[in-house]
N, C-alpha and C positions, 0 to 999 in steps of 0.2 A: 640528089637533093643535098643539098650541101646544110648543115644544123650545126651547133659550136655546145658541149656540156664543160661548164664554167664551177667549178670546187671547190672548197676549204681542203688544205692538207694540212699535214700535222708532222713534226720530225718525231721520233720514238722516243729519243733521249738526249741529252744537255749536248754531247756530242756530237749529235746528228746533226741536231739543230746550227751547233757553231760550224758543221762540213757543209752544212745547206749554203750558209751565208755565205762562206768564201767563196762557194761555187756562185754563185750570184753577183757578189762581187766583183770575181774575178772576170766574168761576161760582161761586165758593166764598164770594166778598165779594159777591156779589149775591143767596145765599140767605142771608147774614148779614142782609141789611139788610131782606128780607123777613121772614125772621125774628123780627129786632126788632122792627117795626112792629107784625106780629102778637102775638106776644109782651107787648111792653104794652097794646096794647086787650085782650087777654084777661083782665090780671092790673088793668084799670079804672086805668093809673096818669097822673097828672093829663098834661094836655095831650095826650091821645092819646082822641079821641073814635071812639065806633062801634064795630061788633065785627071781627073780625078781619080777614072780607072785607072790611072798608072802607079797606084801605092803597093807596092811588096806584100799582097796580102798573105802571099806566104809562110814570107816570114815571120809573121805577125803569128799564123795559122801554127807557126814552130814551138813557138815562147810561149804560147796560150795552152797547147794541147796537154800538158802534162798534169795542169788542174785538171780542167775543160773535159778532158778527152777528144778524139781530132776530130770526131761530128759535130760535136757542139761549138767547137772553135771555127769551124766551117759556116753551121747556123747563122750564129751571130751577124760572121763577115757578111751572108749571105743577107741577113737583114737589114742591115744595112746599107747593101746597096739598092734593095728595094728602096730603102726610104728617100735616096739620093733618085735614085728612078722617079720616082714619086715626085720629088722636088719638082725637076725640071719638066715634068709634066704640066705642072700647076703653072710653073713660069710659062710656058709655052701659053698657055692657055690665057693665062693675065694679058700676055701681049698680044692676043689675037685679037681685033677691035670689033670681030662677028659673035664670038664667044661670050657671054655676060657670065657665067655658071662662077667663076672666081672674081670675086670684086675687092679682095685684100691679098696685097704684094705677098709673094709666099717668100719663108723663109727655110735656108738651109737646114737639114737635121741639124737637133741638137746635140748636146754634152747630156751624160747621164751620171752629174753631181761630178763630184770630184773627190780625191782621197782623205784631202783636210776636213771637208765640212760633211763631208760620208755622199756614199754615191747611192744613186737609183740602185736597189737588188734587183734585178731580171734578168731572165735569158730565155733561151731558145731550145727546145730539146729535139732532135728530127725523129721522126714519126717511127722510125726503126731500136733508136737507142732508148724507147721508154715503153712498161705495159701499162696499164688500167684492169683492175681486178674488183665485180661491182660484186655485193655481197653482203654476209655476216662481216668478213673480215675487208671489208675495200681497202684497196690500199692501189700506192702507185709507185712503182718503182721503176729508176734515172739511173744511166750510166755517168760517173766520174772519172776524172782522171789519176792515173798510177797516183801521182804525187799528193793530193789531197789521203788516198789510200793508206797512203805508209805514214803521213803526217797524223792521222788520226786513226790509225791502224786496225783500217775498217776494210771488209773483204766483199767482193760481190757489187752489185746496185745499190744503192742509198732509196731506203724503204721509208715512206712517206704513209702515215692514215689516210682515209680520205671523209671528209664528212660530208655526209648531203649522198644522195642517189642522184643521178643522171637523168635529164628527159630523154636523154636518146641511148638507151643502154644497148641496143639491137643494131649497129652499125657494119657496113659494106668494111670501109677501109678507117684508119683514121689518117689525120694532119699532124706537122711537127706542134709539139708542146709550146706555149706561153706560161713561164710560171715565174713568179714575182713576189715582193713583199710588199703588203700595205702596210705602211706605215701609221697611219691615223687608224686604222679597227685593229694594227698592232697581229696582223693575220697574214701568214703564205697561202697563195692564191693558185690558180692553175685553170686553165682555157684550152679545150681541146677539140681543134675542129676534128667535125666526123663526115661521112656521106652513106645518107643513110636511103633507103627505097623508095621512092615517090609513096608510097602507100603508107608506110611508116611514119605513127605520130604519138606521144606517149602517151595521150588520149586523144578523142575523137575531139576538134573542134567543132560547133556548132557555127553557121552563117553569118553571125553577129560582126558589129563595125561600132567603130569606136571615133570620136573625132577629139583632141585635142587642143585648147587656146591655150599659145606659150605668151605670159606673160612676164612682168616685174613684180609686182607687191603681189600677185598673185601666182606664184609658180607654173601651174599646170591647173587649167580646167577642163573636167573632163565629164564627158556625154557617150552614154552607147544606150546601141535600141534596143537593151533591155530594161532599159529606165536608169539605170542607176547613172550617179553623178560623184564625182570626186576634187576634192580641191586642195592645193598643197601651198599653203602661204607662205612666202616670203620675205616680209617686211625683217623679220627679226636677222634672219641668213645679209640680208644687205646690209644691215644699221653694221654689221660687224666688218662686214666687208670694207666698207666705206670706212669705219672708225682704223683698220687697219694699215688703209690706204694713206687714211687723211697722217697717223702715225711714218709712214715711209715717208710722204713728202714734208715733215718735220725733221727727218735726219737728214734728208738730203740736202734740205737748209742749211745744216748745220756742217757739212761736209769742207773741207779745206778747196783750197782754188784747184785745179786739174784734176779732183777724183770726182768719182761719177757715182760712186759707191760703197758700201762698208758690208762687212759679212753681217751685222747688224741687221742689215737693210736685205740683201739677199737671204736672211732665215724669217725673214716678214714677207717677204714676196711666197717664198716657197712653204710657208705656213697658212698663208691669204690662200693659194692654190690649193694647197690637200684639202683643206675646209670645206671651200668648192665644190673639188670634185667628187670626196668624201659623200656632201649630201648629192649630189647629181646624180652616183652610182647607186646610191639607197633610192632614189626617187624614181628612177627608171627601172628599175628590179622592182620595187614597189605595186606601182602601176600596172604593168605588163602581169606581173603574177596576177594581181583581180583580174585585168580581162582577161586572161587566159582560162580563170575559173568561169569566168564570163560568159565564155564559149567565142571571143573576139578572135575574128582571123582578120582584120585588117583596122589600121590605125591611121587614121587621118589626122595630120599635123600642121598647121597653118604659119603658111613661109611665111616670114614678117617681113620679107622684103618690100615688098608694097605697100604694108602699114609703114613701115618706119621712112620711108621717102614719103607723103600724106602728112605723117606726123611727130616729125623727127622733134625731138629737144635731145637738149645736152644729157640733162639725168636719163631720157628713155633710152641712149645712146650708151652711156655709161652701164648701166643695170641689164639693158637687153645682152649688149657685146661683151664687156669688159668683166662683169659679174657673173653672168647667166652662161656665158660664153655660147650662143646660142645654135651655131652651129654645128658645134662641140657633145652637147647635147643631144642633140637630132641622130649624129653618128650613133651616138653611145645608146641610146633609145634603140635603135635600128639594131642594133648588133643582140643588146639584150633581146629585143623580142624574135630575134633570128633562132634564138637557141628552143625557144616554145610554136617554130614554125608562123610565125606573126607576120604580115607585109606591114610597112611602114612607108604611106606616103602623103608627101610634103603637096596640099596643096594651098595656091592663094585664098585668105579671107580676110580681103580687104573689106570693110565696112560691114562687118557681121557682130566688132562692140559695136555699133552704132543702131544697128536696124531692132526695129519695133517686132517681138513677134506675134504681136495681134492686128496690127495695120500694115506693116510693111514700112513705117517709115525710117528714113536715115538722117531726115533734117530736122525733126519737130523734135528728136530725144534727147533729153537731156541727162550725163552720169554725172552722177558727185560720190567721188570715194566709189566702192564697192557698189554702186546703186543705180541702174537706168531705169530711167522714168519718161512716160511717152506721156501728152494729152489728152489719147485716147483712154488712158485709164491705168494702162501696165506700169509695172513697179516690179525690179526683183533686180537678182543679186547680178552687175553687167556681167563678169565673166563666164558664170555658169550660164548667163542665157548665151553670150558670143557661141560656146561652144555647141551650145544645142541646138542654133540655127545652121552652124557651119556644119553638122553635121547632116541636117535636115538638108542641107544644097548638096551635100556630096550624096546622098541615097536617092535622093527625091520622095522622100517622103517624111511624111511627120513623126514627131517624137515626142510624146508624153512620159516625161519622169516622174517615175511611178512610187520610189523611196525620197526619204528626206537626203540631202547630200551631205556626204560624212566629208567633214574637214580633216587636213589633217597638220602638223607642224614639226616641226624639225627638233628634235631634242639632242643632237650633236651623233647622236648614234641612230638612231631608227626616226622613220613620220609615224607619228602616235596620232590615231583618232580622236581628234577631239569633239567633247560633247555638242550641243544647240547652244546657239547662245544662252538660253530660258533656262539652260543647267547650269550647275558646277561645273568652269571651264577644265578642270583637271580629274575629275573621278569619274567622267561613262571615259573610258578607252573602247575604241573599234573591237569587236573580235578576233584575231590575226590568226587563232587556230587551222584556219580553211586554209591560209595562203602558208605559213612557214612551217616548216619540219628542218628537224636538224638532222633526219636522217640516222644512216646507218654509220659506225666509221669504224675502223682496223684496228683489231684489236693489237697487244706490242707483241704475242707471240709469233714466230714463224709458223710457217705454214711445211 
């Protein structure tokens, strides 16, 4: 059974810290140059013969190993061509005209930043060249290379804290390391698949099921048959979106005849993004941690595909794809709730904002803003019901929500509970004791 334990690390000291980064760095300019290579044999452009496998990784593998060390130089390359594997899968797939599963043109891996305007920190670690030690002292320690070594004249692995305890500390094998910097919570990160015994789980889930409505002004509505209900507003997440947006296509106005662009303009795109997926990754960790107190082992999430062919406009278009990235989402949902043993699946709920659930009907309803109202008498909040019927279709059974539904809003860092409307919208906060712990972390002595 394959589980992923996802960490805060911590470098020791001012030094570690700046040998963390070059190493990061440095994996980040060596899948740039993989990258490129491939990159222009794919695109046939002159002086770069052969197809894409055909780049020197080699000797790429040459130049990189002396920071890197030669695993992680290997890593990289080797992820990389996953994601080129990857690529041409999705193209394959696009132009199969039996296939519907891809319905947007894929594109080739990207660039990870570049040297002038600072690159993506990440890289790769393979499963052999790193330990995990869980504990009083956790800690994780990376091999580097010679040259970083004598540059900051450090001996051994580069010894990393770790904060937070593991759901799956009891593991078969592990996987190669994902470790990276976030940028926006300003924190090094680390993702570690494991495989761990079908029987193994870091507590007992109970039976429980969860169903999900992905929205716009309303982020995520959420229903499980233990009654509880959860709502994660959006309105405020888009106005900035949009206002950032409506900002880029004023300087492109402004742009001279033949450029398409200004660095200006590419640190507002790539600022609009981290904002994004900043709240996305908070939202999904979020969620997932309640049901999982919940005792939820499976998460039912409704493909909008159906809705938005039905109901397409431009703003639902803009806010579902371009904003929400919805897709995007779904992945990232899926993955988080992978690491607390969770299934996540995507099913159609086409016309469940619409249906009554005390008559059944989907024509007589009428929503205004936040509010579906039927004839027969019903009145309440549309999305928290959508999600209670879709959930109610996927069990076959009914669901009576037993607590009031705790809202909750984005405050650029955490979704904070917000009060009833009938409170002070800012003084009841949720209780988050039950869901967050910062855990245990490494202490700076050796061991």
């Amino acid at each position: 059974m394959k589980r992923t334990n996802t960490f805060a690390v911590r470098p020791l000291s001012e030094d570690g810290e700046r040998l963390l980064r070059d190493l990061l760095d440095a994996s980040a300019a060596l899948w740039n140059e993989v990258n490129y290579q491939r990159l222009m044999r794919y695109n046939d452009e002159d002086g770069f013969e052969g197809d894409v496998w055909g780049v020197d990784t080699g000797h790429l593998e040459g130049t990189y190993k002396g920071v890197l060390g030669a695993s992680t130089a290997q890593q990289v390359i080797r992820k990389n061509s996953e994601a080129w594997r990857g690529f041409f899968r999705l193209k394959e797939q696009y132009h199969d005209a039996s296939n519907t599963s891809v319905t947007d043109h894929p594109e080739p891996p990207g660039f990870r930043g570049n040297e002038n305007d600072g690159r993506q920190l990440k890289t790769v670690i393979r499963n052999t060249s790193y330990t995990v030690e869980w504990g009083d002292r956790s800690r994780l320690e990376i091999l580097v290379g010679s040259e970083l070594k004598d540059r900051y004249d450090h001996t051994g692995r580069l010894r990393l804290e770790v904060a937070g305890e593991p759901n799956w500390p009891d593991y078969e094998k592990q996987g190669r390391l994902d470790l990276w910097y976030d940028e926006t919570d300003d924190t090094f990160r680390a993702s570690q698949p494991v495989t761990v015994s079908d029987e193994a789980r870091a507590t007992p889930l109970a039976d429980e099921t969860a169903a999900l409505d992905i929205g716009a002004n309303n982020l995520v509505a959420c229903t499980t048959t233990t009654g509880e209900q959860y709502l994660y507003e959006g309105r405020d997440l888009f106005a900035r979106f949009r206002e950032t947006t409506q900002e880029i296509a004023r300087l492109q106005a402004k742009l001279e005849a033949g450029r398409d662009s200004s660095e200006r303009i590419r640190r507002l795109y790539r600022k609009r993004t981290r904002r994004r997926d900043h709240a996305q990754a908070a939202l999904c960790r979020d969620v997932i941690e309640r049901l999982y107190a919940e005792g939820v082992n499976t998460v039912h999430v409704g493909d909008l595909t159906d809705v938005l062919e039905t109901h397409w406009s431009v703003e639902a278009n803009a806010k579902t794809h371009n904003f929400w990235a919805f897709r995007k989402f779904v992945d990232r949902l899926a993955c988080t709730a992978e690491e607390y043993g969770i299934s996540v699946e995507a099913r159609s709920e086409a016309w469940t904002s619409q249906e009554c659930p005390q008559c059944g009907s989907t024509e007589r309803t009428t929503r205004h803003q936040e509010t579906l109202t039927c004839p027969c008498g019903f009145e309440g909040h549309a999305d928290l019901t959508a999600s209670k019927t879709f959930l109610e279709q996927q069990t076959e059974q009914e669901v009576r929500p037993m607590a009031r539904p705790v809202r909750f809003e984005w405050d650029d860092h955490d979704w904070s509970g917000k009060s009833h409307p009938h409170d002070s919208p800012k003084e009841v906060r949720t209780d988050r004791s039950t869901i967050e712990t910062d855990g245990k972390v490494a202490s700076g002595e050796t061991a």
